[in-house]
C-alpha positions as CSV (number, residue, x, y, z in Angstrom):
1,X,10.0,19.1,5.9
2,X,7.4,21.5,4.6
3,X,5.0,22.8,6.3
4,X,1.2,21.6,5.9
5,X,-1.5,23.7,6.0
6,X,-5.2,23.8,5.1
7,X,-4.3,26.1,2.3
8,X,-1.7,23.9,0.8
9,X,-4.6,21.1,0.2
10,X,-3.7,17.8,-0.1
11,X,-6.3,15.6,-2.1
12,X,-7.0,12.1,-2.7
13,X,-8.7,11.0,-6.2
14,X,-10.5,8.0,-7.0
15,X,-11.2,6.8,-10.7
16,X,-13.2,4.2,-10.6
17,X,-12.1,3.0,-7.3
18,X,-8.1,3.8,-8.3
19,X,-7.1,6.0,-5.7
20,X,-4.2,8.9,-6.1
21,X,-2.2,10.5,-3.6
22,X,-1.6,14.5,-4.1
23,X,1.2,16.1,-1.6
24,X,2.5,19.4,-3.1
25,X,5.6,21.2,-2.6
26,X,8.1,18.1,-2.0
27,X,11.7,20.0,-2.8
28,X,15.1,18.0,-2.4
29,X,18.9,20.0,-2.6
30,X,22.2,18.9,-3.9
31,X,25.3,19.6,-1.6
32,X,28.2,19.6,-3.3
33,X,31.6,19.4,-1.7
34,X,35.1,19.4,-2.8
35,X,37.6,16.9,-1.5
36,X,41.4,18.5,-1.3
37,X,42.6,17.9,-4.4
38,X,39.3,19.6,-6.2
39,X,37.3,16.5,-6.7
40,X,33.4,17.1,-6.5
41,X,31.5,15.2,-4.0
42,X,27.5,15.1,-4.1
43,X,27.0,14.2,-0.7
44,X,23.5,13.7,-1.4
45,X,23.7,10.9,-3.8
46,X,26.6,9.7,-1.4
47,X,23.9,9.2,1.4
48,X,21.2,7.8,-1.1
49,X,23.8,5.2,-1.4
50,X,24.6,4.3,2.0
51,X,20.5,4.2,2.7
52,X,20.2,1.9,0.2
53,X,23.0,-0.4,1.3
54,X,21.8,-0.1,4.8
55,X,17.9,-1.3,4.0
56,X,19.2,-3.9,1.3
57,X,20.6,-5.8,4.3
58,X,17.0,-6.5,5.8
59,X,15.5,-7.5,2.3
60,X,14.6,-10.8,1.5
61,X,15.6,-12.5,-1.5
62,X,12.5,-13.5,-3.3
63,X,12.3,-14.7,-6.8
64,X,7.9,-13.9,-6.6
65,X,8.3,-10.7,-5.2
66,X,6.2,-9.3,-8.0
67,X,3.2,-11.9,-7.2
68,X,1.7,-12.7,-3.6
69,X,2.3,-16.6,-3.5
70,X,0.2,-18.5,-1.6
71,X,1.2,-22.1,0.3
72,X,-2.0,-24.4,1.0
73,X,-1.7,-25.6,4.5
74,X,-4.6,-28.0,3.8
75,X,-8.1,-27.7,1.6
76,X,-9.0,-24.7,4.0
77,X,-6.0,-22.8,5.1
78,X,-3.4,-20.8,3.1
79,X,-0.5,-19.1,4.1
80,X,1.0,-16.0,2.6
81,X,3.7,-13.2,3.4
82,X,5.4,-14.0,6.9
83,X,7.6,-11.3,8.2
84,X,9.7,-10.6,10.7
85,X,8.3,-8.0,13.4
86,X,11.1,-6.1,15.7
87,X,8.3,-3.3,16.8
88,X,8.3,-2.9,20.6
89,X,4.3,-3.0,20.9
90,X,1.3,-3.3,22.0
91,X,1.0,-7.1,19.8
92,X,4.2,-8.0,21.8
93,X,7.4,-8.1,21.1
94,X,10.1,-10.2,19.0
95,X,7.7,-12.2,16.4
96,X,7.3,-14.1,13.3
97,X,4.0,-13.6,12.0
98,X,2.2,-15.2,9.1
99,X,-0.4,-13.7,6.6
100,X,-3.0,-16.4,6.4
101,X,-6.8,-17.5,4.9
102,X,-8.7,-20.0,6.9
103,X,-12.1,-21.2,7.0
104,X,-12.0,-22.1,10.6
105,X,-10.5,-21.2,13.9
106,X,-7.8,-23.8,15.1
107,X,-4.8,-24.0,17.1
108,X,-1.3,-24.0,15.1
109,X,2.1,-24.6,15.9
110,X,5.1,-22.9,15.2
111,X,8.9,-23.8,14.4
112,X,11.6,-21.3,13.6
113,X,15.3,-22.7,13.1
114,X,14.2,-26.3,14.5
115,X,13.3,-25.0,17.5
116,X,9.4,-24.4,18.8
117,X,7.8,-21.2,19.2
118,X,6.3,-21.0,23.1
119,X,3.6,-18.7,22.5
120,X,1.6,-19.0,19.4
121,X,-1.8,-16.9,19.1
122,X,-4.0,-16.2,16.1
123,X,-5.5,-12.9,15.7
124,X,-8.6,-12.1,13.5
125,X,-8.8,-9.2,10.9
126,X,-11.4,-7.1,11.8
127,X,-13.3,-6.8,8.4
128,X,-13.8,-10.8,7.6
129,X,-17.7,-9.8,7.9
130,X,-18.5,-13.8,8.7
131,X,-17.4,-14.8,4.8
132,X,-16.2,-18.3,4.4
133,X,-12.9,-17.5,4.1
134,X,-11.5,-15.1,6.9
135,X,-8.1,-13.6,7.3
136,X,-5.8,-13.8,10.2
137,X,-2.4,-13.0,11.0
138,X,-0.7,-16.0,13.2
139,X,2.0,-14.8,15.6
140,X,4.8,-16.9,16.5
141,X,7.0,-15.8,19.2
142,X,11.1,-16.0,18.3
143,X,12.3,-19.0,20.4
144,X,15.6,-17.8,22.6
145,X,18.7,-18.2,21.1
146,X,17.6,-17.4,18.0
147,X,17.7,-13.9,15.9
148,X,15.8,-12.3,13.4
149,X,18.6,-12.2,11.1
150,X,18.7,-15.8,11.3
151,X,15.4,-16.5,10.5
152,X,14.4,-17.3,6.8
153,X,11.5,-19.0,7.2
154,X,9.0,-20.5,9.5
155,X,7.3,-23.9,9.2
156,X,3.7,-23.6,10.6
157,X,1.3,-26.2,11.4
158,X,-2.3,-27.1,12.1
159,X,-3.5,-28.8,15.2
160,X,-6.4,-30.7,13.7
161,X,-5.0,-32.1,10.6
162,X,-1.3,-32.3,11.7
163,X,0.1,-30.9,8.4
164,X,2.6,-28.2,8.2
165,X,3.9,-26.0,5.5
166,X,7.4,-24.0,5.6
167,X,6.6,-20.2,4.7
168,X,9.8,-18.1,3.7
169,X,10.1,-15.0,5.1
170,X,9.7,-11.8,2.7
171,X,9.9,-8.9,5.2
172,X,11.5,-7.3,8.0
173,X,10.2,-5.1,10.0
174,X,12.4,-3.0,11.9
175,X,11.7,-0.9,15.3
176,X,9.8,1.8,14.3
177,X,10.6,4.4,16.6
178,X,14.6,3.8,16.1
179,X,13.4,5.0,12.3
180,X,14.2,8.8,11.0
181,X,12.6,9.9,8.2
182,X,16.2,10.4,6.2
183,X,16.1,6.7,6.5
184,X,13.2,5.9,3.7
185,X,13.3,5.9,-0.2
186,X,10.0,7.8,-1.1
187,X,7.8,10.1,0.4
188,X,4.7,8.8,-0.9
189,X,3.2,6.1,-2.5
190,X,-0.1,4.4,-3.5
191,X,-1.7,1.3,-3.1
192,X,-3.6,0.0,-5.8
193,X,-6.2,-3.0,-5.5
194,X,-7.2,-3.7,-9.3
195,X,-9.3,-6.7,-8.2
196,X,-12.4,-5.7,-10.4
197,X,-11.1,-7.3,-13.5
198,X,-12.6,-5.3,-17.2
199,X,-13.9,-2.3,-15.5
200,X,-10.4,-0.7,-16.0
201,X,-9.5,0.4,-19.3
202,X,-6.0,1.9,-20.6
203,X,-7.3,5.5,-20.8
204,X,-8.5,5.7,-17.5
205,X,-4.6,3.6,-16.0
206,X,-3.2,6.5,-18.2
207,X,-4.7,9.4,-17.0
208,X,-4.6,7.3,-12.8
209,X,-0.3,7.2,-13.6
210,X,0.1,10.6,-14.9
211,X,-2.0,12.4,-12.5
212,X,0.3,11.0,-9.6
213,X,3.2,11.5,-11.4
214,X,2.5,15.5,-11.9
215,X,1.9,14.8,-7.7
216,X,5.6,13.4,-7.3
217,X,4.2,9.9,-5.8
218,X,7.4,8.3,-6.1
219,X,5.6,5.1,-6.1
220,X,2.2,3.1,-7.6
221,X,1.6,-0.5,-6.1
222,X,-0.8,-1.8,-8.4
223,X,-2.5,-5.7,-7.2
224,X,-3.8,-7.4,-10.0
225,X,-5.3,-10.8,-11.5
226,X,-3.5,-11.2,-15.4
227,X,-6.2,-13.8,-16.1
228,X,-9.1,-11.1,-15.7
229,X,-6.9,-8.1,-17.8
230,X,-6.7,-9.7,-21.0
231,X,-7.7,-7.0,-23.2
232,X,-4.3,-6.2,-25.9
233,X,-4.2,-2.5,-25.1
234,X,-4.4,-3.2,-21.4
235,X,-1.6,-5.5,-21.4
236,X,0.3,-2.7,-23.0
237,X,-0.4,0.4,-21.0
238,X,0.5,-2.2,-18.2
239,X,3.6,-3.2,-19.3
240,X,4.7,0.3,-20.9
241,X,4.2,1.9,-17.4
242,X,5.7,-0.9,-15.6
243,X,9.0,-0.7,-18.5
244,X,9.4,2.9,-17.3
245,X,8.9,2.0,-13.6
246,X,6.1,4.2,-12.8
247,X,4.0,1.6,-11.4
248,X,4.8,-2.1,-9.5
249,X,2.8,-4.4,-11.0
250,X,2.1,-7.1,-8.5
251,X,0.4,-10.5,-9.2
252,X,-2.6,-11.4,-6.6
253,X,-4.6,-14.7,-7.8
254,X,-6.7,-15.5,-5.1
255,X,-6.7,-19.6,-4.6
256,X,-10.4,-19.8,-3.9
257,X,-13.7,-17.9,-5.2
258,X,-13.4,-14.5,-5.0
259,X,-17.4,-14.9,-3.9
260,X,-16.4,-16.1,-0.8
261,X,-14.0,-14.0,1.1
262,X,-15.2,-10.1,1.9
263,X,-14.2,-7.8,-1.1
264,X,-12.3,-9.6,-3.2
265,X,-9.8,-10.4,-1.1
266,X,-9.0,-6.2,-0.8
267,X,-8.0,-6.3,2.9
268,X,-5.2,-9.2,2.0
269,X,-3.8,-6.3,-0.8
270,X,-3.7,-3.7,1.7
271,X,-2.1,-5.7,4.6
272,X,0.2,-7.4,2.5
273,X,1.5,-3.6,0.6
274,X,1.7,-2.0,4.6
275,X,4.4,-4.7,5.1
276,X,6.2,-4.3,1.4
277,X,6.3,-0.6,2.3
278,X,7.4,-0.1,5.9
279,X,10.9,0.8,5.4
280,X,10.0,2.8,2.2
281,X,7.6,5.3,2.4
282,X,7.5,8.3,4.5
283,X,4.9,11.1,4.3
284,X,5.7,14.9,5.1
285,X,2.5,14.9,5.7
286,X,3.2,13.5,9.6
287,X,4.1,16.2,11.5
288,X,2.9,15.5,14.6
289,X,5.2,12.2,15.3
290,X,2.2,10.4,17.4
291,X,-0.3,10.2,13.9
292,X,-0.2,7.2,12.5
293,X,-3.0,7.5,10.3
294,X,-5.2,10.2,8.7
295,X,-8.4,9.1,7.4
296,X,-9.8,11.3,4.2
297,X,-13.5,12.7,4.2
298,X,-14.8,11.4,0.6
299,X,-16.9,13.5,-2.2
300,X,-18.7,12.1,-5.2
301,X,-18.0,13.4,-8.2
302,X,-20.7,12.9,-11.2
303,X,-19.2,11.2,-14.1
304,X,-22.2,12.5,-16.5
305,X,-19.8,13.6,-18.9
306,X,-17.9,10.1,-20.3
307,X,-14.5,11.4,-22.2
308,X,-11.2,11.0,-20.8
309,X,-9.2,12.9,-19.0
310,X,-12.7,11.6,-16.7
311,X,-11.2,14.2,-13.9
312,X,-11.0,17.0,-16.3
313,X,-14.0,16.8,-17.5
314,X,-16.1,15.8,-14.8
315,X,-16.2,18.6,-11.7
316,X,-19.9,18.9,-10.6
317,X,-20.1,16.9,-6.6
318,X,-22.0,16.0,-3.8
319,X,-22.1,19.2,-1.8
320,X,-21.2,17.3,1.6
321,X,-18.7,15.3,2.6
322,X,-18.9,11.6,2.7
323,X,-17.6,10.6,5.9
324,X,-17.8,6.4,6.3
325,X,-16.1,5.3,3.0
326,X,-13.3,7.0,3.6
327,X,-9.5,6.1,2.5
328,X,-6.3,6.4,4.7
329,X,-2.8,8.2,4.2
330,X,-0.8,6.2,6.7
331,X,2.6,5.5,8.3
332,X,2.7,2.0,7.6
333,X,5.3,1.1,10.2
334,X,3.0,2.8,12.8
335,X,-0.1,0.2,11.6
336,X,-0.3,-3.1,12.9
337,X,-3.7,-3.6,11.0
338,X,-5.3,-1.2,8.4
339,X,-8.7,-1.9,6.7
340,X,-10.3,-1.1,3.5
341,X,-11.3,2.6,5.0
342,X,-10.2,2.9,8.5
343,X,-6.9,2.0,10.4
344,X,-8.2,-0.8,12.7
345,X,-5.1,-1.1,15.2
346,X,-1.7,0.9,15.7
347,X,1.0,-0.8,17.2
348,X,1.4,1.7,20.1
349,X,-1.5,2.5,22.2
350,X,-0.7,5.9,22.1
351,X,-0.6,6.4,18.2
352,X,-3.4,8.7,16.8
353,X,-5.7,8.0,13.9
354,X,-7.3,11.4,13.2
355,X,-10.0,12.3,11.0
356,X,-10.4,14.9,8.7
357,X,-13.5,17.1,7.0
358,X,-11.7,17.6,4.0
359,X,-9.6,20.7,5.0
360,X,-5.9,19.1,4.8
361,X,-6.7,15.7,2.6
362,X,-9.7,14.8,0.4
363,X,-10.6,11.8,-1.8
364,X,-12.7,11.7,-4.9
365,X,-14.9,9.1,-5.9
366,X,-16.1,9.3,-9.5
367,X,-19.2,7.6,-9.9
368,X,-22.5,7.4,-11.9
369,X,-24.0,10.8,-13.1
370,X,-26.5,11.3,-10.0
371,X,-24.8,13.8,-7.8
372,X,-24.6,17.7,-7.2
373,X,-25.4,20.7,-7.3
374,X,-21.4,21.9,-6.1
375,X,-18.7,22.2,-8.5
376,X,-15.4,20.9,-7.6
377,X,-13.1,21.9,-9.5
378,X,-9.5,21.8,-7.6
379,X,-8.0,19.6,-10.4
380,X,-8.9,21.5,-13.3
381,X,-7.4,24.3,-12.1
382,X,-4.0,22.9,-11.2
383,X,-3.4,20.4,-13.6
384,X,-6.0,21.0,-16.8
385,X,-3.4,21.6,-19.7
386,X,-0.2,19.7,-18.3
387,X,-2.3,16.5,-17.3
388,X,-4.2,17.1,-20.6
389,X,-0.8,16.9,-22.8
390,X,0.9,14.3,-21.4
391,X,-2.6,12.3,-21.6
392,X,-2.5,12.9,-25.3
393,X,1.1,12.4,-26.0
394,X,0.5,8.4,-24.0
395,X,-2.5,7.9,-25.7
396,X,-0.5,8.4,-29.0
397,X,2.1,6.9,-28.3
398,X,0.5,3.5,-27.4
399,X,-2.3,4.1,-29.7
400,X,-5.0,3.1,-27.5
């Protein structure tokens, strides 16, 4: 694992609220070995196999796994995403727990495999911010006798209006601290909430993907609403990036008004991809084993200058760091919940969520043209004529 260091920066950009990772110096060796009668063995792609193999045994089969699905309960609750949770914590140990929207506290029931769950508790996300609709995750305790590999769903049900809904289960999460870091598929990946409809555009998705591709982020989780992304050319820088499997494009329609849940429903997007990437993702960033999360100081960058590549040509910033609307790098297996820019609770009470003053890992926000007098010009160095060609070549291509 290489080493990290405050002159190996690691920065985090934001184009219009899309955020992209940047981790440098991620290296990977072939060993090649000969069996006795001369045969070549890449012992490398041998073990990529037997990884895969080993995690494809705790995925779910889901034919929506490329849309959040949501299961009305009644006119105001709606479940989404249960998961299985094998974590030895500090939320308790050996449960079923359920994504869910409610307008209302209320006492539910659970029942895994025909049998009753004992202990059922409902805890509250910390950034509902009294909206209408508020988002909880319900925990169900695994009755005895019964194993997680057994369970494929859960059927939960509401105390005041007696009606139940069966929810499938879509992820397992295993023990975290029985997990090595040879066990995950990527190194780094990015979540993506598009919830803001028109104000992307396919330049600016172009120039998002590229710039995190010339990063190595093995993987782009992008959440979005097809029925506000109707523009042609959007559709196809979409779907050409999706073909070529630079980004996951994942479905998120929220059942209800967007007006009345806090943010769009974000927080729901970024519980929901900490689960889908918990035995995926593993940053080289973690050293220090106990760091669960490392929240990013934030600078402004003024967007006077309206021509894409926007981070090319835009360098001029605040001069200090923004320190509340901060983004997060985490260890999503370490998180039991993680808000929009802090990590609200790690599953082990002695799991560290350190800050930092831009040093080790920065994000940029580029915004309207009312900021300086510092230029900031990290990108432009390091990428200005590779991210500048393969911007050009897209654009072409796709004719956008």
């Amino acid at each position: 694992m290489p080493r990290i260091t405050a002159s190996k920066i690691v920065l985090l950009s934001v184009l219009s609220l899309l955020i992209t990772v940047f981790y440098l110096n991620i290296f990977s060796s072939i060993k090649i070995e000969n069996d006795l009668d001369g045969t070549d063995y890449d012992l490398d792609y041998i073990e990529n196999d037997i990884k895969k193999a080993r995690r494809l045994l705790n995925e779910i089969p889901d034919p929506s796994q490329n849309r959040v699905q949501f299961f009305k309960l009644d006119d105001n609750g709606y479940a989404f995403s249960a998961y299985t949770d094998d974590r030895k914590g500090n939320m308790g140990h050996k449960y079923v727990r359920v994504l869910v929207f409610i307008t209302k506290f209320d006492d539910f029931s659970c029942e895994i495999n025909s049998k009753k769950s004992n202990v059922v508790t409902l805890y509250e996300l910390s950034e509902n911010h009294n909206m209408k609709w508020k988002m909880y995750i319900l925990n169900c305790l695994l009755p005895d006798g019964v194993t997680f590999n057994d369970v494929n769903s859960v059927k939960i049900s509401r105390s005041s209006s007696q009606l139940s809904v069966q929810i499938p289960i879509r992820y397992r999460i295993q023990d975290e601290k029985m997990m090595t870091p040879d066990e995950y598929d990527y190194k780094l990946s990015t979540c993506v909430p598009a919830l803001f409809g028109n104000v992307y555009y396919p330049r600016r998705i172009i120039e998002f993907v590229e710039l995190n591709s010339l990063q190595e982020i093995d993987k782009i989780y992008i959440y979005y609403n097809p029925l506000e992304m109707t523009d042609e050319a959007t559709e196809r820088t979409l779907k050409f990036y999706s073909d070529t499997q630079k980004i996951n494009l994942i479905e998120f329609i929220l059942p209800f008004s967007t007006r009345d849940v806090w943010y769009y429903g974000q927080l729901a997007t970024v519980t929901v991809l900490d689960n889908q990437t918990l035995s995926e993702t593993v940053s080289g960033l973690f050293e220090n084993r106990k760091i669960a999360s490392q929240r990013t100081a934030l600078k402004f960058i003024n967007t006077k200058i309206n021509r894409s590549p926007i981070t090319l040509n835009n360098i001029v910033s605040s001069k200090n760091f923004e320190t509340r609307f901060t983004k997060c790098v985490v260890r999503p297996e370490m998180v039991f919940e993680q808000g929009i820019h802090h990590t609200s609770r790690v599953i082990q009470d002695d799991y560290e969520t350190p800050s930092h003053d831009g040093s080790l890992l920065r994000v940029y926000h580029y915004r309207e043209p009312r900021y300086c007098c510092e230029n900031e010009n990290l990108l432009k160095q390091r990428y200005d004529k590779k991210l500048q060609e393969v911007f050009d070549a897209v654009v072409l291509m796709l004719e956008v």
